[in-house]
N, C-alpha and C positions, 0 to 999 in steps of 0.2 A: 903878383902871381905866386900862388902856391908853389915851397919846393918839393921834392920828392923828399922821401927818408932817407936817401942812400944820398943824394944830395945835403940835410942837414948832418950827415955821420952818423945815422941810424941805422943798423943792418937790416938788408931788406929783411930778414926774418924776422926781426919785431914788427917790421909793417905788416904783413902776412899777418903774424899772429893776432895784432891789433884786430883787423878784417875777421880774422875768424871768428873773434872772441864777440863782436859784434853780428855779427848772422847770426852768432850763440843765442845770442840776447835778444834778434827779431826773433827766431823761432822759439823762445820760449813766451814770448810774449802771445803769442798767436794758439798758445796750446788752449786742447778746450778741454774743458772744466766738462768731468763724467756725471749732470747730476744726482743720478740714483748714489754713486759713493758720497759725495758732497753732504749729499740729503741723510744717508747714514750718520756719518760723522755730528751731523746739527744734533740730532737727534739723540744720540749718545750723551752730548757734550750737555745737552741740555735736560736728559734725566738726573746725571752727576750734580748739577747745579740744582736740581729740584729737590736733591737729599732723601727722597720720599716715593713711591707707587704713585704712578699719575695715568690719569685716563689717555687714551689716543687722543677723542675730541680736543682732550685740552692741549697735547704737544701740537697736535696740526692746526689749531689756530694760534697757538702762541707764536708758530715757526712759519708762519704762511704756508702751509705746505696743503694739497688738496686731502682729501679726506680719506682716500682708498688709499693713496700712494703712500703718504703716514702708516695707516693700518700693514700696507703688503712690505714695505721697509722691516716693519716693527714684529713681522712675523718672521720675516728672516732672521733678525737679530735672535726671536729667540731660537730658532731653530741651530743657530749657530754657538747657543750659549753664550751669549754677551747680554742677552738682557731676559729679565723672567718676566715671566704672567702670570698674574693670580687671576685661574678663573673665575673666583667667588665675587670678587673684587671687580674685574675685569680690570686691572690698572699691570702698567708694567713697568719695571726699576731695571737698573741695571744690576746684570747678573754676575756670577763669580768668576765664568770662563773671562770676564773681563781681564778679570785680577790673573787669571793665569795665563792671559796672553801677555802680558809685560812682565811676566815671571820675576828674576832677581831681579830687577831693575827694583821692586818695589820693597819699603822697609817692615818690618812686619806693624808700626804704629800704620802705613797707607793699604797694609792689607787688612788690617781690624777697622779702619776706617770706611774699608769696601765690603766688609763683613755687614757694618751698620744699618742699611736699607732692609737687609733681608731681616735682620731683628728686629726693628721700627716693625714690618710688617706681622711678624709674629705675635707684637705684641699688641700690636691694635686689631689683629683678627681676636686672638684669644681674653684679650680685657686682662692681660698679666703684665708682670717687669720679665726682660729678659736679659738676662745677665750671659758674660762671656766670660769662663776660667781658665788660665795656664798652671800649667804643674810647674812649681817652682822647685829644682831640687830635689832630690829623693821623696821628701815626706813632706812637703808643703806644696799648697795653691791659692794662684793669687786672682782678685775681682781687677779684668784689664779692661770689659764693656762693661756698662750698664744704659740698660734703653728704658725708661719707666712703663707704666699700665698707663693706657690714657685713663683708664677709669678717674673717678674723686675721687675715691677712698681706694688706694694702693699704697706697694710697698716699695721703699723707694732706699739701693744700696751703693753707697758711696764708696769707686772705684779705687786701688789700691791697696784694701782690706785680705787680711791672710788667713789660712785656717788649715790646720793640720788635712792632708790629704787624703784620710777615710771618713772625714765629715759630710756629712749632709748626704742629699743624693749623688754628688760630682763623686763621695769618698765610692759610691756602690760600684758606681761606672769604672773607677781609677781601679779596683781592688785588683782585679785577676790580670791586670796588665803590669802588676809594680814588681814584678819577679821574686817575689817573696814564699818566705815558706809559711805553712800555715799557720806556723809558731809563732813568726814573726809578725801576721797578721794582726793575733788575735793580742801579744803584747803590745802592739802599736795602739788596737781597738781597743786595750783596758785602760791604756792611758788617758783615754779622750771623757768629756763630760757633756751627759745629754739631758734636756733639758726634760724629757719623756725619755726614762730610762729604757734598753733592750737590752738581752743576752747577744752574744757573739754568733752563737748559732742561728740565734732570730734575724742579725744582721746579716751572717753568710746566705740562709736563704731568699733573702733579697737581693743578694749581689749576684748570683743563681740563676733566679730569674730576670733579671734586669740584664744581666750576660747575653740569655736567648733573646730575648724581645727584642733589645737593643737601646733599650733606655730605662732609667732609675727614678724611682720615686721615696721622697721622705713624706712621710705625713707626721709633721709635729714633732719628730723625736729631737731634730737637731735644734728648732726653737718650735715651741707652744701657740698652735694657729694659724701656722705658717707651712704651706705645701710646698714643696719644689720637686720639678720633675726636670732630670739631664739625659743628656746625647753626648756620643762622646766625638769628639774629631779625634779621629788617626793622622798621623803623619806618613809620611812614607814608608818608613821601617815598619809600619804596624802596632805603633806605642800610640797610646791616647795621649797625646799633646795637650789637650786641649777639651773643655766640658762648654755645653749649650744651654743652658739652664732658664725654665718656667719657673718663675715665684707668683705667690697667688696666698689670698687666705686661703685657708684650713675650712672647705667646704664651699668653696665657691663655685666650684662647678664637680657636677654629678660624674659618676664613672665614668659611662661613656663617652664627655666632654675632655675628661683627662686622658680615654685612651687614643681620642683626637689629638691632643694636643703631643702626648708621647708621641707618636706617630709623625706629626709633625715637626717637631724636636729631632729627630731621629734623620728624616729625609734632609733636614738644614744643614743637619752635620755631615753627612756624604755630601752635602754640594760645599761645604764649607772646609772640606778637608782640601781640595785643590789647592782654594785660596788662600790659606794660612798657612800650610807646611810646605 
């Protein structure tokens, strides 16, 4: 015969507690599973694994899931900003509100890491390389992404690389935000060496216009052939952190492909400014 607890010298209140702890344990066993959140979570979990823009069809048969219920999940998500849609495309990745619902939790190598899908897409809509820069220091900036062109014949920039911070198009974007005088601009500008020379003045009204628009284009001066068009990411304070950067030959695509793509460029950096800074 079984003894009691207070019979082996066990207070009855560990016995209780024992009891309790177990009712704990049926009734979480018994709990049910919500599955429209469930079916969220799959579906997240498994665009992150996809690295890449993927069709509905393909998530809801990869996931079993029926074909409407995938699709109305999937509008949620983006309505909630956790995952984007390309309508051109029709495919949807996970979006930045992702990255800014786990806020600091994240290092900024897993926030540029969640940057990545949305540049992959950039660059296989536009047939370009898309690069990602940080302002290093007063007067320098450094290459911390690079996504290539799917094109064959593209240009392809090996991550880590440095360059005085009024270079190329990122320097157009960086200019009016470096709190400098205009003294100090134009000695910083004379110091620099372009491969297709400009005046300062040629260079300030680019910086000018690229101010209002809201993104910078080089054509050829910083290297020979070579286009690139940036956006800039703000941080919070209102400083450009951070540049978005199209590379492309030097005539690959026609104005109004490049004023697409600026445009482009531009909108990635407003949603990319949550996620990085």
């Amino acid at each position: 015969m079984a003894r009691s607890a207070t019979e082996q010298g066990v207070p009855a209140d560990v016995e209780l507690r024992d009891v309790s702890d177990a009712a704990s344990n049926d009734a979480s066993e018994k709990m049910v599973i919500v599955k429209p959140a469930a079916n969220a979570i799959r579906i997240l979990k498994f665009l992150v694994e996809a690295g890449g823009p993927t069709r509905s069809v393909t998530i809801s048969r990869s996931l079993g899931l029926n074909a409407s219920t995938c699709f109305n999940i999937l509008r949620t998500l983006v309505l909630e900003d956790v995952v984007e849609f390309d309508p051109v495309m029709k495919t949807y990745s996970v979006g930045v509100g992702l990255t800014t619902l786990v806020g600091n939790l994240l290092t900024e190598g897993q926030r540029v890491a969640a940057a990545t899908p949305q540049m992959r897409d950039l660059a296989d809509r536009f047939n370009i390389t898309v690069t990602l820069w940080k302002r290093l220091g007063p007067d320098k900036i450094v290459l911390i992404r690079s996504v290539p062109s799917p094109a064959n014949v593209r240009i392809e920039m090996a991550e880590g690389q440095r360059l005085p911070v009024l270079m190329a198009s990122t320097g157009r974007v960086m200019a009016p935000h470096l709190g400098w005088t205009r003294k100090e601009l134009k000695a910083a500008f004379d110091a620099l060496r372009w491969q297709t020379p400009l005046t300062f003045e040629e260079y300030w009204d680019q910086v000018e216009a690229a101010d209002k628009r809201g993104w910078a284009a080089d054509k050829g001066y910083f290297t020979k052939g070579v286009q690139t068009i940036a956006a800039p990411v703000f941080d919070r304070g209102g400083d450009v952190a951070f540049t978005i950067v199209g590379v492309m030959l030097l005539g690959q695509h026609d104005d109004g492909a490049l004023e697409d793509i600026g445009s482009a460029l531009r909108e990635a950096g407003r949603r990319l400014t949550s996620a990085l800074t």
